[in-house]
C-alpha positions as CSV (number, residue, x, y, z in Angstrom):
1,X,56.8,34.6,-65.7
2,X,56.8,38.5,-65.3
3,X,54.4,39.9,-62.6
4,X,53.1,36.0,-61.9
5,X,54.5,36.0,-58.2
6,X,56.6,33.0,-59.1
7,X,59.8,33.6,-57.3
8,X,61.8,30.5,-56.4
9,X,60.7,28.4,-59.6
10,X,63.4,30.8,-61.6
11,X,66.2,30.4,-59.5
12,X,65.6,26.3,-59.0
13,X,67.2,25.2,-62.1
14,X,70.0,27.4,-61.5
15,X,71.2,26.2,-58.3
16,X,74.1,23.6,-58.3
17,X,72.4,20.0,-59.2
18,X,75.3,18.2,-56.7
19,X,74.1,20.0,-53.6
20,X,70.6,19.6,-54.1
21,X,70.9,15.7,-54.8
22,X,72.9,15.9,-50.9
23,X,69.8,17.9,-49.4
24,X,67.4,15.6,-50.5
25,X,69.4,12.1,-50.1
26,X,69.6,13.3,-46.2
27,X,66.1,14.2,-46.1
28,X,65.0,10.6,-47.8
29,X,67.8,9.3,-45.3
30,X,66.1,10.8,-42.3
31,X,63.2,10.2,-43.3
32,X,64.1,6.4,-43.4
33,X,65.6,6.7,-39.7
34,X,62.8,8.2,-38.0
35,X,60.3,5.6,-39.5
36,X,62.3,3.1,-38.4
37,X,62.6,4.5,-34.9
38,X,59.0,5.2,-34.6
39,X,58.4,1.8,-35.4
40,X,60.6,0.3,-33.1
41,X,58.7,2.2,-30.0
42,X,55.0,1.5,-31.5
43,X,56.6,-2.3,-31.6
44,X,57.8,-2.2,-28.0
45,X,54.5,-0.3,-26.7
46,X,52.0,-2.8,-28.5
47,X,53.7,-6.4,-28.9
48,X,53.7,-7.9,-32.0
49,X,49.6,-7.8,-32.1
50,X,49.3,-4.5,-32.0
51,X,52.0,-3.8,-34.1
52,X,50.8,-5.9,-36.9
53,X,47.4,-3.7,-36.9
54,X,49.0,-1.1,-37.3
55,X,51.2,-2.2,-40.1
56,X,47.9,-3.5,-42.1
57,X,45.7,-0.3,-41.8
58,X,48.7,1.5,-43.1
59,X,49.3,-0.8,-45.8
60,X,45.7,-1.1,-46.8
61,X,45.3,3.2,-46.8
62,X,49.0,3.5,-49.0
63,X,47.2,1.3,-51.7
64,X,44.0,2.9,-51.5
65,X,45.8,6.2,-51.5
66,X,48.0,4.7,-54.6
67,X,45.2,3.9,-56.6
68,X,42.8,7.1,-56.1
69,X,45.4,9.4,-56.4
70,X,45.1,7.8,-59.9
71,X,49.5,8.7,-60.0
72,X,48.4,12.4,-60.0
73,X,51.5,13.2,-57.7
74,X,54.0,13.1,-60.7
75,X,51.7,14.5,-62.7
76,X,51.6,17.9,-60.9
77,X,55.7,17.9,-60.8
78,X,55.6,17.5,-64.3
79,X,53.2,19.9,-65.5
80,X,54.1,22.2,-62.6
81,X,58.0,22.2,-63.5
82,X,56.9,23.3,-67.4
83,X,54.5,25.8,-66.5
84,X,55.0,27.3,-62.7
85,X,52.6,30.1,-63.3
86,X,49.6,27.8,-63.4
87,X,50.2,25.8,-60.0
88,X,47.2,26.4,-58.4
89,X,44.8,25.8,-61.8
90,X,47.1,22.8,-62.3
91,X,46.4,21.9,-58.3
92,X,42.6,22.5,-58.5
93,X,42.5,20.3,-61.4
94,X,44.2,17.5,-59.6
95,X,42.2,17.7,-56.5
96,X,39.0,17.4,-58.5
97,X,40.3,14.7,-59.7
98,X,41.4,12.9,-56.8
99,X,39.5,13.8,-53.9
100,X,36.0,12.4,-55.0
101,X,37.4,8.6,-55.3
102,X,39.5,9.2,-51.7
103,X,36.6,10.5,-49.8
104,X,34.5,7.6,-51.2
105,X,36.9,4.6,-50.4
106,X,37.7,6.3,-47.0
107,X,34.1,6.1,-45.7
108,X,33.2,2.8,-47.0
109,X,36.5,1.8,-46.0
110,X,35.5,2.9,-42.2
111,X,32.4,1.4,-43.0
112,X,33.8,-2.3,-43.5
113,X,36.0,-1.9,-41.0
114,X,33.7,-1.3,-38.1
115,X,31.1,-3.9,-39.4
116,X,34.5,-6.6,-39.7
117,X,36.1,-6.2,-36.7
118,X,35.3,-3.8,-33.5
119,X,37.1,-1.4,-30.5
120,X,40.7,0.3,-31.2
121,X,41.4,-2.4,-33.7
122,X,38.1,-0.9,-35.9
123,X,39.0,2.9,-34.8
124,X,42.8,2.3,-35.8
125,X,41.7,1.3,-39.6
126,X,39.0,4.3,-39.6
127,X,41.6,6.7,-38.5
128,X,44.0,5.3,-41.6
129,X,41.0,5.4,-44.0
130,X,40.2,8.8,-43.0
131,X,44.0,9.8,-43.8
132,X,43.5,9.0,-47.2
133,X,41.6,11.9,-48.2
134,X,44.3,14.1,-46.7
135,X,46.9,12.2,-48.0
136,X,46.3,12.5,-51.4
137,X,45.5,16.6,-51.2
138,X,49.3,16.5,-49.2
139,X,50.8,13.9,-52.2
140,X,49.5,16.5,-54.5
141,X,51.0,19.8,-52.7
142,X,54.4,18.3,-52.1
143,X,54.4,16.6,-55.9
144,X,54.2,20.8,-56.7
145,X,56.8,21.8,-54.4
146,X,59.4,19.3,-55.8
147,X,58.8,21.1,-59.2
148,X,58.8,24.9,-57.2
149,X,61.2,24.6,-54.4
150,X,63.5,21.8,-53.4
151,X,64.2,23.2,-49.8
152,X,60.1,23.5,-49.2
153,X,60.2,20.0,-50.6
154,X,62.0,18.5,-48.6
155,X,61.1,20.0,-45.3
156,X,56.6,19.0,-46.5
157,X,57.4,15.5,-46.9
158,X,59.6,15.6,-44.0
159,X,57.1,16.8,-41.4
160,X,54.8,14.2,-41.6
161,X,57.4,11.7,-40.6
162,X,58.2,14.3,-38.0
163,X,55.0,14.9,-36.4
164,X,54.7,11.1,-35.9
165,X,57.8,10.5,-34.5
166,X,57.8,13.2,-32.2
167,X,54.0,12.2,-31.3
168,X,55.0,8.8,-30.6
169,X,58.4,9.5,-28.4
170,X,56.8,12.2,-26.3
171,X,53.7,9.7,-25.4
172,X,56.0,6.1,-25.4
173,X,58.0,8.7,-22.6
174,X,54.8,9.0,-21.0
175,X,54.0,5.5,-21.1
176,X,50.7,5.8,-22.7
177,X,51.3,4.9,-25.9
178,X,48.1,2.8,-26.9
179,X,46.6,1.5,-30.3
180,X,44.3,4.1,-29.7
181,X,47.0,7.4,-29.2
182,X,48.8,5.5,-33.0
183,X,45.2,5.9,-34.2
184,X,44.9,9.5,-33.7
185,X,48.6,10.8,-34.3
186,X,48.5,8.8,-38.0
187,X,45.6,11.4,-38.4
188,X,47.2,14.2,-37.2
189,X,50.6,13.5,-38.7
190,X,48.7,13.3,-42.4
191,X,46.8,16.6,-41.9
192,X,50.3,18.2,-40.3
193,X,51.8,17.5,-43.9
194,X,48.7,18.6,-45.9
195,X,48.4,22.1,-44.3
196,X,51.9,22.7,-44.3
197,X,52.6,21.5,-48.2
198,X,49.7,23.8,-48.9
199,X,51.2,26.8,-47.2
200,X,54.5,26.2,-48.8
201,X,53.0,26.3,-52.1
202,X,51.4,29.7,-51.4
203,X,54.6,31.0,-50.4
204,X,56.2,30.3,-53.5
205,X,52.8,31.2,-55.6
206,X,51.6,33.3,-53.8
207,X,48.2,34.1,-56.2
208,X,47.2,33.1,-59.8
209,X,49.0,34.7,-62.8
210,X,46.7,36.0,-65.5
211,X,48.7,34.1,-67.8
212,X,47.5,30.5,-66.4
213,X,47.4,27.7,-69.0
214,X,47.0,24.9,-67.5
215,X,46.8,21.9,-68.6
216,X,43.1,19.9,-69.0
217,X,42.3,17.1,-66.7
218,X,42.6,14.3,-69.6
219,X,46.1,15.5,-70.0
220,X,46.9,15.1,-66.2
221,X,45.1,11.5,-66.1
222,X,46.6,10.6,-69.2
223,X,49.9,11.1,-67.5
224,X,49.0,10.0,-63.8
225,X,47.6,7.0,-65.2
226,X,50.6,5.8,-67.2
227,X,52.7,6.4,-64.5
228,X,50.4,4.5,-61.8
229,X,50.9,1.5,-64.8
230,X,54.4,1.5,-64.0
231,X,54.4,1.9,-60.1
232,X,51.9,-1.5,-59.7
233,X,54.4,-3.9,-61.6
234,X,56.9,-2.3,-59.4
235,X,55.1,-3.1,-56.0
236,X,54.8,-6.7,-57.8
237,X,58.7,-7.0,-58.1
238,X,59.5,-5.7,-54.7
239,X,56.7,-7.7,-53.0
240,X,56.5,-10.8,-54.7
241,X,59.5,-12.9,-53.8
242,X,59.2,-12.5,-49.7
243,X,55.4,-13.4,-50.8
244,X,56.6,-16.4,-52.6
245,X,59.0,-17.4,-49.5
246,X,56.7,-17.2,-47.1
247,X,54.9,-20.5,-49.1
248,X,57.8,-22.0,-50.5
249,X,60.8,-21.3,-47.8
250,X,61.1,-21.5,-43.8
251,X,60.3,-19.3,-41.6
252,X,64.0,-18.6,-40.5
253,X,64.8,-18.5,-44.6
254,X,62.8,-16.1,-45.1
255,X,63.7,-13.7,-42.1
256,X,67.4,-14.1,-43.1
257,X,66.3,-13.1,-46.8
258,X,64.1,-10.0,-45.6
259,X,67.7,-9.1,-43.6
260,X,69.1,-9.4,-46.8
261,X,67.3,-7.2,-49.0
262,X,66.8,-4.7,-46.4
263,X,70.9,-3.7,-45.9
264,X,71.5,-4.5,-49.6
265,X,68.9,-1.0,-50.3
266,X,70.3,0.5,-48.0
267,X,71.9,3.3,-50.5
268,X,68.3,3.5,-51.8
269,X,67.4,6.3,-50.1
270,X,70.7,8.4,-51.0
271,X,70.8,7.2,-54.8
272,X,66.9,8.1,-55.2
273,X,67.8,11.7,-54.9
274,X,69.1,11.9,-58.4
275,X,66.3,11.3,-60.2
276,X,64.4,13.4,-57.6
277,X,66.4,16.3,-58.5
278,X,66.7,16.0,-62.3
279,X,63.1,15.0,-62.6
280,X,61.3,18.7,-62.5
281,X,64.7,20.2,-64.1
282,X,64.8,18.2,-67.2
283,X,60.8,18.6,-67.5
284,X,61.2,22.4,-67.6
285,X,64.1,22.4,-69.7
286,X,63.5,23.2,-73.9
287,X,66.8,22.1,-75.1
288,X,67.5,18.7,-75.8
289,X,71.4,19.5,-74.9
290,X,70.8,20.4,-71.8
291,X,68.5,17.3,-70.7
292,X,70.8,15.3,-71.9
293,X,73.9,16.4,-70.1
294,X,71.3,16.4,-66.9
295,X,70.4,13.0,-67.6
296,X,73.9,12.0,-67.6
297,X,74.5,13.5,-64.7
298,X,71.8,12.2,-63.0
299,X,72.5,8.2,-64.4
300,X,76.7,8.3,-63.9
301,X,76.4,9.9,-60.4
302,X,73.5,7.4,-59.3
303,X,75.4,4.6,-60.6
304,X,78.3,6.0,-59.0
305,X,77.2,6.4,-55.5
306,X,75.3,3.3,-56.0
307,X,78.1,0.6,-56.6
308,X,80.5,2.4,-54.1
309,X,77.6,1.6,-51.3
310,X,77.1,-1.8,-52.9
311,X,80.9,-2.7,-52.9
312,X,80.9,-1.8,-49.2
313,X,78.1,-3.8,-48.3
314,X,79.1,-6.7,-50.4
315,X,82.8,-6.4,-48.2
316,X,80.8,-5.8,-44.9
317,X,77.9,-8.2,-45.1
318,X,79.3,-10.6,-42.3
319,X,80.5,-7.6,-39.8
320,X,77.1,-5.7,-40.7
321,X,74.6,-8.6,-40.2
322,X,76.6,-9.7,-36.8
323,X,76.5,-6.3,-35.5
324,X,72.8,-5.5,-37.0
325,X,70.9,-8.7,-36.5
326,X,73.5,-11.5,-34.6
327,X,75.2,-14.5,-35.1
328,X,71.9,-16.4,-35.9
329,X,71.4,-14.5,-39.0
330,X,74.3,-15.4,-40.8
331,X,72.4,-17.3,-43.8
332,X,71.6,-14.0,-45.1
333,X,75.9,-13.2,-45.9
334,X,75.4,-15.0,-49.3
335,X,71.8,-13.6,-50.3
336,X,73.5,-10.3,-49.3
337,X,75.9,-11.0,-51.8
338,X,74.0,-11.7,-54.8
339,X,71.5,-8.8,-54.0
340,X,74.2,-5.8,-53.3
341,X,74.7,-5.5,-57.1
342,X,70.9,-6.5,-57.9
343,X,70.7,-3.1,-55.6
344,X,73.1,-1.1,-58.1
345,X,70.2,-2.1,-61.0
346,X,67.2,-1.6,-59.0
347,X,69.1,2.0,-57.7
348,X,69.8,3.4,-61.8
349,X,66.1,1.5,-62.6
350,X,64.5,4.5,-60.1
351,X,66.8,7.3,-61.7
352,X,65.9,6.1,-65.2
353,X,61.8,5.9,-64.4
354,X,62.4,9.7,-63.0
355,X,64.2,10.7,-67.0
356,X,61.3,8.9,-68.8
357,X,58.6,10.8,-66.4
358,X,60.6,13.9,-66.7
359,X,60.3,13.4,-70.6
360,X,56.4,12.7,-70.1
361,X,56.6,8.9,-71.1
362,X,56.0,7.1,-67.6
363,X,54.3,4.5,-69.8
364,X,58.1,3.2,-70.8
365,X,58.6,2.8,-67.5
366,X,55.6,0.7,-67.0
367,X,56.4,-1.0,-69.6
368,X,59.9,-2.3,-68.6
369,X,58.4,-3.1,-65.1
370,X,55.9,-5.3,-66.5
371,X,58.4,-7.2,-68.7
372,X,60.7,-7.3,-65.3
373,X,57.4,-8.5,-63.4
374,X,56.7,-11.4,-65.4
375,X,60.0,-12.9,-65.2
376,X,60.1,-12.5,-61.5
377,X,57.1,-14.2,-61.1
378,X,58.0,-17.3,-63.3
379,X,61.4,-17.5,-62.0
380,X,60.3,-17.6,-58.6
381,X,57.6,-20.3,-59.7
382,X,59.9,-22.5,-61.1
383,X,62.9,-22.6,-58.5
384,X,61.9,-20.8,-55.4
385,X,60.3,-24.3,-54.6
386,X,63.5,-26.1,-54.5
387,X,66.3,-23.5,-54.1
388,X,64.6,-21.3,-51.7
389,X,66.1,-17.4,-50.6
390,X,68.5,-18.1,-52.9
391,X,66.6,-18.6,-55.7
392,X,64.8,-15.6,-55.1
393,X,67.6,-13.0,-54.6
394,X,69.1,-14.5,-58.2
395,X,65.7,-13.7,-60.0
396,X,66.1,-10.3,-58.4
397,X,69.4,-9.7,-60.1
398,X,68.2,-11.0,-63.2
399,X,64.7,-9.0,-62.5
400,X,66.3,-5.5,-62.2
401,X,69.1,-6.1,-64.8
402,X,66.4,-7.0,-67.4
403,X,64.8,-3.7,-66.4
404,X,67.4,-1.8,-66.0
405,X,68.5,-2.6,-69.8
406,X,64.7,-2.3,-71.1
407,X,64.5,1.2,-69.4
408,X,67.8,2.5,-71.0
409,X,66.8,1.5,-74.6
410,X,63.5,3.3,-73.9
411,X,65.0,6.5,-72.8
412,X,67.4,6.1,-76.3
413,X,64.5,5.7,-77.9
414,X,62.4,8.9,-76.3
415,X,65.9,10.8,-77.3
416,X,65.5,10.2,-81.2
């Protein structure tokens, strides 16, 4: 580390782990506000039309960025965290093996759009496609910083969210907030966060060391493609049972069940930060004492925080969902009920997939998602039909228990 520029990466696993796990819960917190806000005034600028384009060109890029990002974005905070001096070899690595896929599904995904559909809507999925590219390059910065720098961190994925939200206010103010205007400030917002995550990181590594080692591309795809394993059964469990309800359930049923789960997660963002923290620590730590006592740091304070939120929710459901929502959402009290402690599990199941990355076996991860996917899916096939929301927040409970248990015998397991 001597002479290789790299400041801040010495100091970072010094610093208390408490106050870091504060900064970045109110940065995943804010983060959480503002998109909400921004889309409440894209919602009230574009009716529920316009809104719902703009919700499906984002969703399509995210899963296009997902998958050719091949799960390169913890990759680079693992290998970073273990050998700072090598960032930008690591980084070059990654982008070669990213960028070629992006670029090619972000023109033929502007391709199909404009031969599919036509005018703003057409523009508004081109402009998402496009993002991808620049998405990926700004996954892969900011995956760095979280290894380098917490504070730089936090303030790269931060100003994306930013950008848009400050993009969208100033032109709602105006009035002139169009499909088109969204189109353009998604762009901008993506390539606001690229160029800023890449400055950061030459802040902190400044130039390459002479000492570089970085690690070969099969080693980064090997890991980015284990941990992309387990991020798709984890889409499946968090998508599948408001899929399922929208076939098996009533309309209202499911809207009081979408209430539901949203105000049961909503200590998600806070409890995430502990495995956001300990994830680059215990990756660049050598002795096994020491990732233990961070990993039970990291599990006993997410669990903490986790069922003290989940208690008050469970207590508050009826006052929350009145104030929230109104009187003619009451149905969700129960469902909220049943899913405040499936929360708790779901909460630890994120910390524990950030030990097992940290310990370079995503692939556990995966593999307790999988298990937790299938039972979802066949629970939800057998009595969503007939019991309905509440069927499906019960196989949630049972869904993220079952994980939660598979995921802490596999980091008992990666310990021996």
């Amino acid at each position: 580390m001597v002479g290789s520029g790299v400041t801040q990466p010495a100091t970072r696993a010094s610093r208390p782990f408490l106050p870091q796990v504060m900064t970045a819960a109110s940065a995943n917190v804010l983060g959480a506000v503002g998109a909400a806000v921004a889309g409440i005034l894209v919602a009230r600028s574009l009716g529920p039309s316009g809104r719902g384009v703009v919700a499906g060109s984002l969703a399509w890029a995210g899963v296009a960025g997902l998958l050719t990002s091949v799960g390169l974005v913890h990759a680079m905070t693992y290998f970073v965290a273990r050998a700072p001096s090598a960032t930008w070899s690591i980084l070059r690595t990654a982008l070669g093996c990213s960028l070629p896929p992006s670029l090619a599904v972000a023109v033929t995904g502007s391709v199909v759009a404009y031969a599919r559909m036509g005018g703003t809507e057409a523009l508004t999925y081109t402009c998402a496609f496009l993002s991808i590219p620049l998405f990926v390059a700004g996954g892969l910065y900011t995956g760095a910083l979280q290894a380098l720098n917490t504070s730089f961190w936090n303030a790269a994925r931060l100003s994306q969210q930013g950008v848009y939200l400050v993009a969208i206010a100033s032109v709602f103010a105006s009035g002139r907030l169009s499909l088109t205007a969204v189109a353009f400030i998604i762009l901008c917002s993506v390539a606001s966060q690229m160029l800023l995550a890449r400055w950061l990181v030459r802040r902190v590594v400044p130039s390459r060391s002479p000492d570089d080692d970085p690690p070969s591309a099969r080693s980064l795809l090997s890991y980015g493609i284990r941990n992309l394993l387990a991020a798709l059964p984890s889409t499946v469990n968090g998508r599948l049972d408001q899929a399922v309800l929208a076939v098996a359930a009533s309309r209202a049923e499911l809207g009081s069940y979408a209430v539901a789960v949203s105000l049961s997660l909503l200590g998600g963002p806070v409890v995430a930060a502990f495995g956001n923290i300990a994830f680059p620590r215990i990756a660049a730590m050598t002795a096994e004492a020491d990732r233990r006592a961070m990993e039970r740091l990291a599990f006993v304070g997410s669990l903490a925080v986790s069922g003290v939120l989940a208690l008050a929710t469970f207590l508050a459901a009826p006052r929350l969902v009145d104030l929230l929502f109104g009187a003619e959402f009451t149905a969700a009290v129960p469902l909220i009920r049943i899913l405040a402690p499936a929360g708790v599990a779901l909460s630890a199941n994120l910390v524990l997939a950030d030990l097992l990355r940290a310990r370079g076996r995503p692939e556990d991860a995966a593999k307790a998602e999988g298990v937790a996917a299938v039972v979802t899916a066949v629970l939800l096939l057998v009595f969503a039909p007939r019991y309905g929301a509440a069927a499906a927040a019960w196989t949630s409970l049972v869904a993220y228990c079952l994980a939660a248990v598979i995921l802490v015998g596999r980091l008992r397991h990666a310990r021996a």
